[in-house]
Structures are given as structure tokens and as C-alpha cells.
C-alpha positions, 0 to 999 in steps of 0.5 A, a space after each residue: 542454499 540451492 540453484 535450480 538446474 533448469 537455465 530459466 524460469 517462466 514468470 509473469 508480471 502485471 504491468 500498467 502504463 505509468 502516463 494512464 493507469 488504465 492501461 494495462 499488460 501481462 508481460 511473460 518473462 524468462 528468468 535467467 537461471 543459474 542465479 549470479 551471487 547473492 540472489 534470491 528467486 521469490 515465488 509470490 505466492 499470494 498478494 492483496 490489491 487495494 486503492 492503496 496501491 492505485 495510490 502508489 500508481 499515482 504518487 510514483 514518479 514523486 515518492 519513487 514507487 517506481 524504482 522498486 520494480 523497474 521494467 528496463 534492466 529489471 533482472 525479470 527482464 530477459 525476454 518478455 512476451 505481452 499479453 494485452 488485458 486492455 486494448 493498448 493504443 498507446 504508442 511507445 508506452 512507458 510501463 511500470 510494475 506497481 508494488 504490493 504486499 504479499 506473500 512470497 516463497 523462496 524457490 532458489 537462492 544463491 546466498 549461504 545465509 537465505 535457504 529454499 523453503 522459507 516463506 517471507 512477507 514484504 514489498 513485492 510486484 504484481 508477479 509469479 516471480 520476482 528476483 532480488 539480490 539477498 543481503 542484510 541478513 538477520 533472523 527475522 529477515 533480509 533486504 534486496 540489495 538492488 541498486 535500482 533501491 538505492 536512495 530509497 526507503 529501506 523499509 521496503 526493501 525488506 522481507 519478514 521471515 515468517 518463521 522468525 514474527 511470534 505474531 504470524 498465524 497461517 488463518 491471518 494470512 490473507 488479512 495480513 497482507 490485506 491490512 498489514 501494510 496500510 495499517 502500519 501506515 495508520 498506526 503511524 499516523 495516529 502516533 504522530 499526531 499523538 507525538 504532536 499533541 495533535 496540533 492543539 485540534 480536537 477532531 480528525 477529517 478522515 476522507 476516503 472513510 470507506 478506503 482500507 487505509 482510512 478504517 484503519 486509521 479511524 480505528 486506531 484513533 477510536 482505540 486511543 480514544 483521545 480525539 474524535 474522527 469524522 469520516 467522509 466519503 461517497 454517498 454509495 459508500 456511506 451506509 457501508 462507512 456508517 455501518 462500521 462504528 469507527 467514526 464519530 460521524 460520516 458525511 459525504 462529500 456533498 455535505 462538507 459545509 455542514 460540519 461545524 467550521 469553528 472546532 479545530 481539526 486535523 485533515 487526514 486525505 486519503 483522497 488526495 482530489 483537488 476538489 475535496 481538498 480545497 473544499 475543506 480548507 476554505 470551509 475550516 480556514 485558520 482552523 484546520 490547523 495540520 493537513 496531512 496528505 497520505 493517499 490518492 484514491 480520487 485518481 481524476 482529480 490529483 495533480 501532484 505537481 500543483 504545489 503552488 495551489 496547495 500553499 494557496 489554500 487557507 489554514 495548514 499547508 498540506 504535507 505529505 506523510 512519510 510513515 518511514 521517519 515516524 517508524 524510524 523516529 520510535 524505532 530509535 526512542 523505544 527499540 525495535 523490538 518494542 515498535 514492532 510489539 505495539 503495532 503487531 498487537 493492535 494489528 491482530 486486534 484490526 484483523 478481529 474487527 475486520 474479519 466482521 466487517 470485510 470478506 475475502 474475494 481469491 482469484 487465481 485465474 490470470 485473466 480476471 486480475 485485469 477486471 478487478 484492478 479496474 474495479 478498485 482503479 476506477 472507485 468502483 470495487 465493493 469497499 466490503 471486499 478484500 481482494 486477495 490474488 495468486 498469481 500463477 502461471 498456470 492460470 495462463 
């Protein structure tokens, strides 16, 4: 346990308006120092940005996202000085910090059981620096103990040791962080879905195919291989899906009504438009038989809101997919220990597959981390790359 001497330290956050994820900001911020009892000072030291967290952007004020990082009475907040990477014309704009996946160092702490040095994975803002209030401590890890996280999920409250996960290797790094969380997800999605009898279907409708969080999915499925999966996605994207080999089949968008309307399906929307979705239903009608909402990647053409339209649609009313109570559901029927096991090992067998089929982009300069959010906001990023960003302060 060590506190730093200094009274502050310098940190800086990337912030987007919650009313239009277009705009954005770059906040500096000085953390106040020493730290009160039991908190932590995390120096992120890398993370990944993907359409999954454009999805979160999209679905925060109704699945929470937002909590986990507030700007108003956040611990970063004691003083804060904008750098605009967007013209801001907003008016009494309400800011949020979208979380990702990361990972961080601990610089300081002022808990006897979390010590400087260690090196931890989890849910962390888009930042330098980030405070939490270290709690729940155990050897493979430790929680924030905020109570902006109360009522929320406690699986993103906490950090892995990395020293402590027998899968950690230093070369799978920026995979990890690329692929680990939206993986788990997928993973737990196919176990569902197996843990249902998959509804009594015989295929999946993947949409969002060329997204990170659908490949995944599409080669869980192909790893068990008890049902077959049909991709759909953007005509740009679909030599990119095809090329992959995890589908069964890849479609585009436009050629919805061509699919075979008579076999029993699951959707899987990782798109989340209401365009895509109600083409779908009306085209499989009674026999799409589970439509399971997961993702927001078609940001113009959700509106979360509108419940009443999606129990209007023919067949399955779409559900959302909450991969915590699947997590917690085998957690309980096979131990930790054993959850965690399976889907570690498949997850080294992911990252092989994508290391052929997805490179890495770094960026460390705090200037162009505007440029590629836009990119992977706005659909228009290389499906092919990974975007992998350390963002330091002294890249300002």
C-alpha cells in the first residue's frame, strides 16, 4: 500500500454527449491526492474501442452504462478543463463516459490488501486515470465499491489480477481486451440458447455478421456444432463476413426475403435498427421462435423506447440478453472455477483464429482517438481492424 506525495494528479477523459454520441470532448482533470481510505488510483494503460461500445453509448440510460462512470460527483471530477475534438454547439450539454475494456496499473492505493504495481483487467472509462474505492478483495481480484455501482451489475465492478488468471499471456494482450469481454458475452449467448434446447429452432440469424461481438458468436455456434448460423450484414462488409468461414451462409441486408421463411430460427440482433428487425420477423413470422436483442451497431434507427412496436411484431417478442444471469446461472451449477475454465479455453482458441483474420491499429496520440471513434460510431471503420489505444497524457 503507497499514496503518492504530490496533492494531484493529472488525468484526462474522453467524454461524448449522452443526447448525441457525435459529439464529443476531452476533459483534463486533476485527481485529488492523497487518497481517502480504500481507494485505488488506476493508470489505464491501454484499451479497445468497438461497435460494442457504441452499443453501450446507445443502450445506457436503459441498461445503467451510465452510472458506471458519472461525470457529476465522479472522484476524477475536481477540476476539469475541455478539449473539444468536435465543434460543440450543444447547449448545456449532459456529458457521459462510455466504459471499455482494458487494461489498467495500480499507481497508488490506500487499501492494505491492493498494492502498487499490480496490473488488472476489467470495465474502465475511456481515460489516463480513473479512481475507485478497492473492496471485496480476493486473490484473483477486487471490485469498485462506489455507490454510483450500486444496484448495478457486480460483474463489472470488477478487476482481474493478471498475476492471479493461469490464461493470461503478455503476447495476447491486445486481443484480450479486444475480444474478452464481447466474447464472454457470445459464449454466453450460445450457452443459453444450448441450455434452452434452442427454442426447438434449427438455425441462428446473426445480424451485425462483420461486428466483433457476432464473429464471435458465429464461432462459438460452429464450435459446438449443433446448429447452423446465417450471418447478415452490409453489402461493404460481406466478402470481409464471407471470408471468415464461420457462417454457414452470409447475406446482406437487402436479400432478407430470400432466406428460406419455413425453418425455425433464433434471431440474434446485434444491429438492434428497427428497420432489420421488423424485416425479419414479418418475413419468418411464428417461425422465428427466440428473438434475442443483444447489440446497437445501426445507432440511427433504434429507438429503445418503442416496446410497444416490438410486441407488435409477428413470432417471438424480442428480449434483451442480459449475459450476467446466464454467468451467474452456471457460476452456481458448476462452480466458478469451472465457468470461468470453459470459457477461458475457448477464448485462447478465438484469439488463434483472429489473429488470422483481424490485425491491430495502436494509437497513443490523444488527437486522433476522436477520429476513430467516429470511424467505428458512424459504421464506417475497417470491420478487419482491432483498435487498440493508450491514452496517455503525454500525448496531449
Amino acid at each position: 500500500m503507497t499514496t503518492l506525495t504530490s496533492q494531484t494528479q493529472q488525468a484526462l477523459v474522453f467524454e461524448v454527449a449522452k443526447n448525441d454520441l457525435s459529439q464529443t470532448r476531452v476533459v483534463e482533470l486533476n485527481i485529488e491526492l492523497p487518497l481517502a481510505e480504500n481507494e485505488v488510483l488506476l493508470k489505464v494503460s491501454k484499451f479497445a474501442l468497438t461497435a460494442n461500445n457504441i452499443s453501450y453509448g446507445i443502450t445506457c440510460d436503459a441498461l445503467g452504462y451510465w452510472q458506471f462512470f458519472p461525470v457529476n460527483n465522479s472522484p476524477l471530477d475536481t477540476a476539469s478543463n475541455s478539449i473539444t475534438s468536435k465543434a460543440n454547439t450543444v447547449q448545456h450539454t449532459q456529458w457521459g463516459r462510455l466504459p471499455v475494456m482494458g487494461f489498467a496499473d495500480v499507481v497508488s492505493s490506500n487499501n492494505k490488501d491492493i498494492n502498487v504495481g499490480e496490473r488488472v483487467w476489467g470495465f474502465m472509462p475511456m481515460a489516463s486515470h480513473f479512481k475507485i474505492i478497492g473492496g471485496k478483495v480476493n486473490p484473483t481480484g477486487f471490485s469498485d465499491l462506489n455507490p454510483c455501482r450500486e444496484g448495478l451489475s457486480p460483474v463489472y465492478a470488477r478487476f482481474d489480477r493478471v498475476s492471479a488468471n493461469p490464461f493470461y499471456q503478455q503476447k495476447n494482450e491486445d486481443y484480450d481486451i479486444l475480444l474478452r469481454g464481447l466474447f464472454t458475452t457470445s459464449w454466453l449467448v450460445d450457452d443459453f440458447m444450448f441450455d434452452n434446447q434452442y427454442f426447438d429452432t434449427t438455425q441462428y440469424l446473426i445480424t451485425s455478421a462483420s461486428s466483433k461481438t457476432s464473429i464471435a458468436l458465429a464461432f462459438a455456434i460452429k464450435q459446438r456444432g449443433q446448429r447452423s448460423a446465417i450471418g447478415i450484414t452490409s453489402e461493404a462488409n460481406l466478402n470481409f463476413v464471407k471470408s471468415l468461414g464461420c457462417y454457414d451462409h452470409v447475406i446482406s441486408y437487402n436479400d432478407i426475403t430470400t432466406l428460406d421463411a419455413n425453418v425455425s430460427s433464433i434471431l440474434v440482433d446485434m444491429a438492434g435498427g428497427k428497420k432489420t428487425l421488423a424485416a425479419i420477423h414479418h418475413h419468418f413470422n411464428q417461425q422465428l421462435r427466440y428473438s434475442c436483442r443483444i447489440g446497437a451497431t445501426h445507432h440511427g434507427d433504434i429507438d429503445l423506447t418503442d416496446t410497444q412496436s416490438d410486441g407488435l411484431l409477428p413470432g417471438a417478442t424480442p428480449t434483451f440478453f442480459f449475459a450476467p444471469t446466464q454467468l451467474k446461472k452456471r457460476s452456481l451449477e458448476w462452480g466458478v472455477g469451472e465457468t470461468m475454465k470453459q470459457m477461458n479455453q475457448s477464448l485462447l482458441n478465438y484469439i488463434e483464429f483472429c489473429r488470422s483474420n483481424i490485425t491491430l491499429s495502436h494509437t497513443h496520440h490523444l488527437h486522433h482517438v476522436n477520429d476513430i471513434y467516429q470511424q467505428v460510431l458512424t459504421g464506417t471503420a475497417d470491420a478487419a481492424v482491432g483498435q487498440i489505444i493508450s491514452f496517455d497524457t503525454s500525448s496531449s
